[in-house]
C-alpha positions in Angstrom: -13.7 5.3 -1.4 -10.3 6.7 -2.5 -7.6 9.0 -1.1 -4.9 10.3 -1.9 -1.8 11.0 0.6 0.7 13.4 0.1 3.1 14.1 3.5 6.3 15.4 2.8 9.1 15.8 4.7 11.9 18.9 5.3 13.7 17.7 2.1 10.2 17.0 0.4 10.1 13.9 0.1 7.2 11.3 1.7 7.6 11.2 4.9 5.7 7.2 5.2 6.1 4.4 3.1 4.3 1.0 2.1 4.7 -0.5 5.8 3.2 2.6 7.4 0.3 2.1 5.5 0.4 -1.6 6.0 0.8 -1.3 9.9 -2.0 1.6 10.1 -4.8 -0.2 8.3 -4.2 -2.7 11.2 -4.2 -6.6 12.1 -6.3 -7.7 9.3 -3.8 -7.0 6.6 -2.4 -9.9 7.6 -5.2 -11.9 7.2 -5.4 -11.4 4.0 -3.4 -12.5 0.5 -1.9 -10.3 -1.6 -0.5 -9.5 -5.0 1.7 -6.7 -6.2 2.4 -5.2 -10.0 4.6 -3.0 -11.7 7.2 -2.3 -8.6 9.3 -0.3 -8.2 11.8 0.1 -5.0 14.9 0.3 -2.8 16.1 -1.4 0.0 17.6 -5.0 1.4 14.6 -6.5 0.2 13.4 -5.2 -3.6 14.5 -7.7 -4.8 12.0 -10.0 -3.1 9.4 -7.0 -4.0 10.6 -7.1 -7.5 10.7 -10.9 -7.7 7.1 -11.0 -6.5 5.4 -8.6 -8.6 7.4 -10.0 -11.8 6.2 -13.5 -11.1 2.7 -12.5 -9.8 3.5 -14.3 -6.7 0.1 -14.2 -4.2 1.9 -13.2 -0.8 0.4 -13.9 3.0 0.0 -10.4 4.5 2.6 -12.0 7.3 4.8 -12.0 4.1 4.4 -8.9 2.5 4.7 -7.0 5.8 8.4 -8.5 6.6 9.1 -7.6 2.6 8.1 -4.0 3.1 9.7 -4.1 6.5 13.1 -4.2 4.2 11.7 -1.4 2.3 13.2 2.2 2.3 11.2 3.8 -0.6 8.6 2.5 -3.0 9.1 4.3 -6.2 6.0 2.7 -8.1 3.9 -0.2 -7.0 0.1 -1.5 -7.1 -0.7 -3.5 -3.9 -4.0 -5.4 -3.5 -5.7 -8.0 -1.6 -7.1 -10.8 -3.4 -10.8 -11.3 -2.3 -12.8 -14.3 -3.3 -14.4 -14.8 -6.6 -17.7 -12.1 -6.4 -16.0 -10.8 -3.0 -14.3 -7.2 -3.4 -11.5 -6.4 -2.8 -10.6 -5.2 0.8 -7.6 -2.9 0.5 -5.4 -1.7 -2.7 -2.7 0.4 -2.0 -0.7 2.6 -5.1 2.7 4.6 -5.1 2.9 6.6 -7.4 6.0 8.1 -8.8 7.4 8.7 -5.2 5.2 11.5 -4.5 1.8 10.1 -3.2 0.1 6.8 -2.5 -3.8 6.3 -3.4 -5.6 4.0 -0.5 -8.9 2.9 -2.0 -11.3 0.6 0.2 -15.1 0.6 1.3 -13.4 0.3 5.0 -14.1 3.6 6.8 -12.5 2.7 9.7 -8.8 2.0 7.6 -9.9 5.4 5.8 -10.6 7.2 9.4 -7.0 5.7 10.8 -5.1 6.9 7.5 -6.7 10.3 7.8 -5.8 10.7 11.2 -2.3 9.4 10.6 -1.6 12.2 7.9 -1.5 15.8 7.3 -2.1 15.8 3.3 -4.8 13.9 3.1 -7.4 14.4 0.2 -10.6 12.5 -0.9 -10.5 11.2 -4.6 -13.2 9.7 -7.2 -13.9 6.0 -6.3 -11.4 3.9 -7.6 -11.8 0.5 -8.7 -11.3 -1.2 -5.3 
């Protein structure tokens, strides 16, 4: 399952960012590894963001969470967890442009949290989780 978030603020831009995401889908982010591609962002540590998803560096979630902690806006960005061969995948994570992120996971309960978290909320097609 997929959706698609869309809160804005007065000045219309996203109100959230990558580590509200990160801190609502709860504990078990950092349980997991993680890899990021084609990013895209601003703050004290992009560069670390950048460096990562240019290498293809596999991050601990304890990692990527004090990375997007540094964070101030993700312009672009694909964020996943890497499951084990056969496994799915537990939680990918897009920005997009600056004006929406795409959650997609067969977790209902991260799905339920991210709903009630957010205003502009919408289902989408399954993505490839």
């Amino acid at each position: 399952m997929a959706i698609r978030i869309r809160d804005t603020d007065d000045n219309h831009l996203l109100a959230f960012d990558l580590i509200d995401l990160l801190r609502i889908a709860g504990p078990a982010v950092a349980t997991h590894r993680w890899i990021c591609r084609d990013v895209e962002a601003f703050g004290p540590s992009a560069e670390a963001l950048h460096a990562a998803s240019d290498l293809g560096t596999v991050l601990s979630g304890d990692e990527l969470i004090r990375i997007a902690s540094g964070i101030t806006q993700v312009i672009d960005g694909d964020f996943r967890t890497i499951a084990e061969p056969g496994a799915p995948t537990w939680l990918r994570i897009r920005a997009i442009d600056s004006t929406e992120y795409v959650v997609a996971t067969a977790d209902e309960a991260v799905l339920a949290q991210i709903r009630a978290a957010f205003h502009d909320v919408r289902d989408l097609p399954d993505e490839d989780v």
